[in-house]
C-alpha positions as CSV (number, residue, x, y, z in Angstrom):
1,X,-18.3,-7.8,-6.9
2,X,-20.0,-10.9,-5.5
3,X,-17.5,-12.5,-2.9
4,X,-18.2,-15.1,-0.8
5,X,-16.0,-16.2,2.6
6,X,-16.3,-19.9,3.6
7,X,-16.2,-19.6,7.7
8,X,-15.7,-22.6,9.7
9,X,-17.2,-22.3,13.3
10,X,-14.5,-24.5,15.6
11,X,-14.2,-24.8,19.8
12,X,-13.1,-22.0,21.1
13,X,-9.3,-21.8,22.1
14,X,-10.0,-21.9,25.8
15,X,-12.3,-24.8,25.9
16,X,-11.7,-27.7,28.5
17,X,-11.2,-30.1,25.8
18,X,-11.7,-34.1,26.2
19,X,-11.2,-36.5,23.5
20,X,-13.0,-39.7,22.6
21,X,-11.4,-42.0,20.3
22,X,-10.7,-40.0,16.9
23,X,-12.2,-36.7,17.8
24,X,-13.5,-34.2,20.9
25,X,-16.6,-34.2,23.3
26,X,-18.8,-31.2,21.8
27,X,-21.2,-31.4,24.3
28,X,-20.0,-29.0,26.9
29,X,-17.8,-26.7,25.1
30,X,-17.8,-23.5,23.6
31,X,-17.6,-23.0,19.5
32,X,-16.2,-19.7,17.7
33,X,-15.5,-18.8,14.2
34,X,-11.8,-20.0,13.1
35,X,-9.4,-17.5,13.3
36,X,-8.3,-18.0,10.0
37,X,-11.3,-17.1,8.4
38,X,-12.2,-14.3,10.3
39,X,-9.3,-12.5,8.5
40,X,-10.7,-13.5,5.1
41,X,-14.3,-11.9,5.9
42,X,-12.4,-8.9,7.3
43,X,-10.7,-8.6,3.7
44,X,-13.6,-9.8,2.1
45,X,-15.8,-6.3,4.0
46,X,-13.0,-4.4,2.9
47,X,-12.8,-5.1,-1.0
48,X,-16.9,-4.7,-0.8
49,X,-16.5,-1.0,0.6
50,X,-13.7,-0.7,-2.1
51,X,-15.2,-1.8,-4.8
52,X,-19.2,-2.5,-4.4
53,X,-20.8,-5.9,-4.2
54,X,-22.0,-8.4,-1.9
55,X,-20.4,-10.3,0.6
56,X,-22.0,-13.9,1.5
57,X,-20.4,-16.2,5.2
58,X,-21.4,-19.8,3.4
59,X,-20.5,-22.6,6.5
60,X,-21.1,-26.6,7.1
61,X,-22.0,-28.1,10.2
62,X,-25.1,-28.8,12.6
63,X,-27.3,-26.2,13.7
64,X,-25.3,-24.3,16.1
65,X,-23.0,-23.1,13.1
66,X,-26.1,-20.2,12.4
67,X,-24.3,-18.4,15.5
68,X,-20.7,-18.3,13.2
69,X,-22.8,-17.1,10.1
70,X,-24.9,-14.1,12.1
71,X,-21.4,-13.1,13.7
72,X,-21.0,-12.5,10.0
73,X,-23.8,-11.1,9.3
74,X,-23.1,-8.3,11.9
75,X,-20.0,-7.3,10.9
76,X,-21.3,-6.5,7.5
77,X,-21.9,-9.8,5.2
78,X,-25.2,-9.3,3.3
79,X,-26.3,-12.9,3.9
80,X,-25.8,-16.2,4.5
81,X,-25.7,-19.9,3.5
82,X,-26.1,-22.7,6.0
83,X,-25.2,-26.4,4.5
84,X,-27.2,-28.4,7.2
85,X,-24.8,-31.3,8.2
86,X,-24.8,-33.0,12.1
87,X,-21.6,-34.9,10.6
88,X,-20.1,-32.6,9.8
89,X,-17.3,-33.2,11.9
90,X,-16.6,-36.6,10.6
91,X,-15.9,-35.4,6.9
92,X,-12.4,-35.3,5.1
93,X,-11.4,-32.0,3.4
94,X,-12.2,-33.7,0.2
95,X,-15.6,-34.5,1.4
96,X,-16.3,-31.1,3.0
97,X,-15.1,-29.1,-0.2
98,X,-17.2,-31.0,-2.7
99,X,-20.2,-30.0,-1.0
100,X,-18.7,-26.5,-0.8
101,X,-18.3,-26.1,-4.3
102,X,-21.8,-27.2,-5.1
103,X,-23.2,-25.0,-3.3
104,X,-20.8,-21.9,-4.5
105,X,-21.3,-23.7,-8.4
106,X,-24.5,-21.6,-7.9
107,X,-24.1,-18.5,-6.4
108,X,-21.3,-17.0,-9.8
109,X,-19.2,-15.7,-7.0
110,X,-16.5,-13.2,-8.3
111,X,-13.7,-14.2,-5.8
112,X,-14.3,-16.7,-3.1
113,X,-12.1,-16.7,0.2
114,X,-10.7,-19.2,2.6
115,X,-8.5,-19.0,5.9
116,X,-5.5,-20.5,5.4
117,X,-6.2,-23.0,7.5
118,X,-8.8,-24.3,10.4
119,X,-8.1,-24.0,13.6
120,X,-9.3,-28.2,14.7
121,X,-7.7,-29.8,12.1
122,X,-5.6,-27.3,10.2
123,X,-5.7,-29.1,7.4
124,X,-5.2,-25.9,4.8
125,X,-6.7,-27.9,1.7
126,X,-10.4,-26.5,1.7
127,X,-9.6,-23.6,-0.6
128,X,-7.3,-25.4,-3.0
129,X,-9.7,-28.3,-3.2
130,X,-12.7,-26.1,-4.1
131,X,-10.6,-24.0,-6.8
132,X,-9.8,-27.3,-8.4
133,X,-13.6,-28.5,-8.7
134,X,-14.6,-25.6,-9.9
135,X,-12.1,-25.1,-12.2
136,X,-11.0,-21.6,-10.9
137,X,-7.7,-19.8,-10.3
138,X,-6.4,-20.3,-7.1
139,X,-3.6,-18.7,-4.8
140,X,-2.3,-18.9,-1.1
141,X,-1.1,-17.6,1.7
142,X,-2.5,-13.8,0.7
143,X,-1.4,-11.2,2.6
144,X,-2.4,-8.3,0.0
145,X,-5.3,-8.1,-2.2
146,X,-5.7,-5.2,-5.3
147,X,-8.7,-5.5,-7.9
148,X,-8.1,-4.6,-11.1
149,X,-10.2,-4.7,-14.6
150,X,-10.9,-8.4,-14.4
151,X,-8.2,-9.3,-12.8
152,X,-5.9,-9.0,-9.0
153,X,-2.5,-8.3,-8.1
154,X,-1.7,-10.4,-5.0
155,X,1.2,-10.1,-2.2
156,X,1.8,-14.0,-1.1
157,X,4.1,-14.5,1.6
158,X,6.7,-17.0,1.2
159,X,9.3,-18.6,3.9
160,X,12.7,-16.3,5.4
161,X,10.4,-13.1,5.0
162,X,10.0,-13.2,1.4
163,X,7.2,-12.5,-0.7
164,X,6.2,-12.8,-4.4
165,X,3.5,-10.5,-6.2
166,X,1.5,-12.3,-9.0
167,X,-1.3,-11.3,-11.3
168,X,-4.8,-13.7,-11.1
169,X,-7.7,-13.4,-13.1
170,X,-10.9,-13.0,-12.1
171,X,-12.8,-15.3,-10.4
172,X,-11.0,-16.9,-8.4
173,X,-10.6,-18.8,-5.0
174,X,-7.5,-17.0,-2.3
175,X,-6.9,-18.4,1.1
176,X,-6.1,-15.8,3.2
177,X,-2.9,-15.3,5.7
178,X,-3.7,-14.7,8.9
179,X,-2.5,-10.7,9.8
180,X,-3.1,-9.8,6.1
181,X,-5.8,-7.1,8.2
182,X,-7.1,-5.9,11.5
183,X,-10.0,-7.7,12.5
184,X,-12.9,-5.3,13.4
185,X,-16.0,-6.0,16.2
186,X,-19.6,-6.5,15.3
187,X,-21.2,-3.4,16.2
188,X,-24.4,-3.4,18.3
189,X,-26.1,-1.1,14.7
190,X,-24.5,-4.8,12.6
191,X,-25.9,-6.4,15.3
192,X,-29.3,-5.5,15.4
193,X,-29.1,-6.0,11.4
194,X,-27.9,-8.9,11.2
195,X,-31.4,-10.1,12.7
196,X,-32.8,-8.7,9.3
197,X,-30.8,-11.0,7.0
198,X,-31.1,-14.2,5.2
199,X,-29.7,-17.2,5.9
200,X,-30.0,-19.9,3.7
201,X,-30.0,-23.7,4.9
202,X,-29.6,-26.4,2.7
203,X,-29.4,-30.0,3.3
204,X,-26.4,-31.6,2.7
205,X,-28.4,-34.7,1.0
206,X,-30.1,-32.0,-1.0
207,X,-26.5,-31.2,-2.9
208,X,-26.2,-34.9,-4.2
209,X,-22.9,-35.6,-3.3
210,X,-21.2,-38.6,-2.2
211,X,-19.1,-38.4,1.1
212,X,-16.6,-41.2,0.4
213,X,-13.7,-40.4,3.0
214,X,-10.4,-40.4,1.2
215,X,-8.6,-39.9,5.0
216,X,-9.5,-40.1,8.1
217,X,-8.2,-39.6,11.5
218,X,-7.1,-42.7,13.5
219,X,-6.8,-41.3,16.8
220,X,-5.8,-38.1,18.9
221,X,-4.4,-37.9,21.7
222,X,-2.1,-35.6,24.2
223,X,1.4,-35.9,23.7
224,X,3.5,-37.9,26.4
225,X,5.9,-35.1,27.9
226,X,9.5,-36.6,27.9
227,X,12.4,-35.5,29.0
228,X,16.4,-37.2,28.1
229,X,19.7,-35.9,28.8
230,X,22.4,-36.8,26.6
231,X,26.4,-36.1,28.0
232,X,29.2,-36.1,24.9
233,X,32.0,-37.1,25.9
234,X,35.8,-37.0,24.1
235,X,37.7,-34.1,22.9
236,X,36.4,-31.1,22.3
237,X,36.4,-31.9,18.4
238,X,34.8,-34.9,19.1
239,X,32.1,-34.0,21.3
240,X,31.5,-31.3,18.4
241,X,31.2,-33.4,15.8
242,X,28.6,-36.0,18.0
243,X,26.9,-32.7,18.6
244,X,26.8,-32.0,14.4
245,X,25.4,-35.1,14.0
246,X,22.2,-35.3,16.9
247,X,21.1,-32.3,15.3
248,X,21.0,-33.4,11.8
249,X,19.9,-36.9,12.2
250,X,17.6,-37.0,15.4
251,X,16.7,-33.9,15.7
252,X,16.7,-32.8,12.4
253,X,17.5,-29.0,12.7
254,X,20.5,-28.7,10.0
């Protein structure tokens, strides 16, 4: 099996973050590969030592991304593409998975995997957008993968701990649930590898694909702590029934 994990590299959870505008100050914080996605190269590994194949850690961004891809590279991906793009950042999910999927169009994968989400923007449309441009099964929020003859069997995990098993065909594009696996460590053995294999760059111009934002990000900001206390008042029927309807018209809860 061919598989290939699109990674995202994003600032890492403890990073003193400070926002300009409509996005963060990258200059003096520390990046890591999404969380998300680490869960769909750990399931990606596993299928490979399963089943045979090739695992490729494809990922978009400016230079510093390489770091996210060799990470992948020494916990066991074969090799790596690198879609060379400063602006990354800037792009809409739309944008970002058309240049994806031209640069998977290529590669014949046998299943491709997503995170569910990123951890910046947490979106959760990459996967679903690249399945629809390249015409491919899709399914989400995997939490069990088994390979059969040309096709899968898939666990999905739906709301109030349920779940629903489906068949797919082969290829096909899954986003990953986060806990589907236990992540494992880069060995210093992957490590030293990892210095051994390709990575692939290619220049986003090179792809010919337009990057005409269908949405963008107006602002971000931190959210105002408030605090209000409401006192009900009346009968004890009365304040029950106030209390009935704060919760299902303000607050929303039932």
């Amino acid at each position: 099996m061919k598989i290939i994990v699109c990674i995202k590299q994003v600032p890492a959870k403890d990073a003193p973050l400070s926002i300009t505008g409509n996005w963060i100050k990258e200059s003096d914080i520390g990046f890591e590969m999404n969380e998300p996605d680490s869960y769909a190269l750990e399931e990606a590994l596993r299928l490979k030592e399963k089943h045979g194949g090739e695992v490729l850690a494809i990922s978009m961004g400016p230079e510093r991304v390489k770091q996210t891809i060799k990470e992948a590279l020494a916990k066991g991906a074969d090799r790596g593409i690198h879609i060379s793009d400063d602006q990354f950042a800037q792009l809409d999910p739309l944008s970002s998975a058309r240049m994806l999927a031209e640069a998977l169009r290529k590669e014949n994968a046998d299943l491709i995997l997503t995170g569910l989400q990123s951890d910046d923007h947490g979106f959760g449309q990459t996967g679903v957008l690249v399945a629809s441009l390249l015409d491919l099964p899709h399914a989400t929020i995997i939490m069990q993968i088994e390979v059969q003859e040309k096709k899968m069997r898939l666990k999905r995990e739906l709301e109030a701990g349920w779940f629903q098993h489906i068949e797919c065909p082969l290829p096909a594009v899954l986003s990953i649930q986060s806990g589907i696996n236990k992540v494992r460590y880069a060995t210093l053995k992957g490590i030293m590898a990892a210095k051994k294999k390709e990575i692939a760059s290619i220049n986003r111009e090179s792809l010919g694909v337009k990057s005409e934002a269908t949405q963008k990000i107006e602002k971000i900001y931190v959210p105002t702590k408030t605090k209000k206390t409401e006192f009900l008042t009346g009968t004890p029927a009365e304040m029950a029934t106030k209390l009935v309807e704060k919760l299902r018209f303000d607050a929303r809860v039932i």
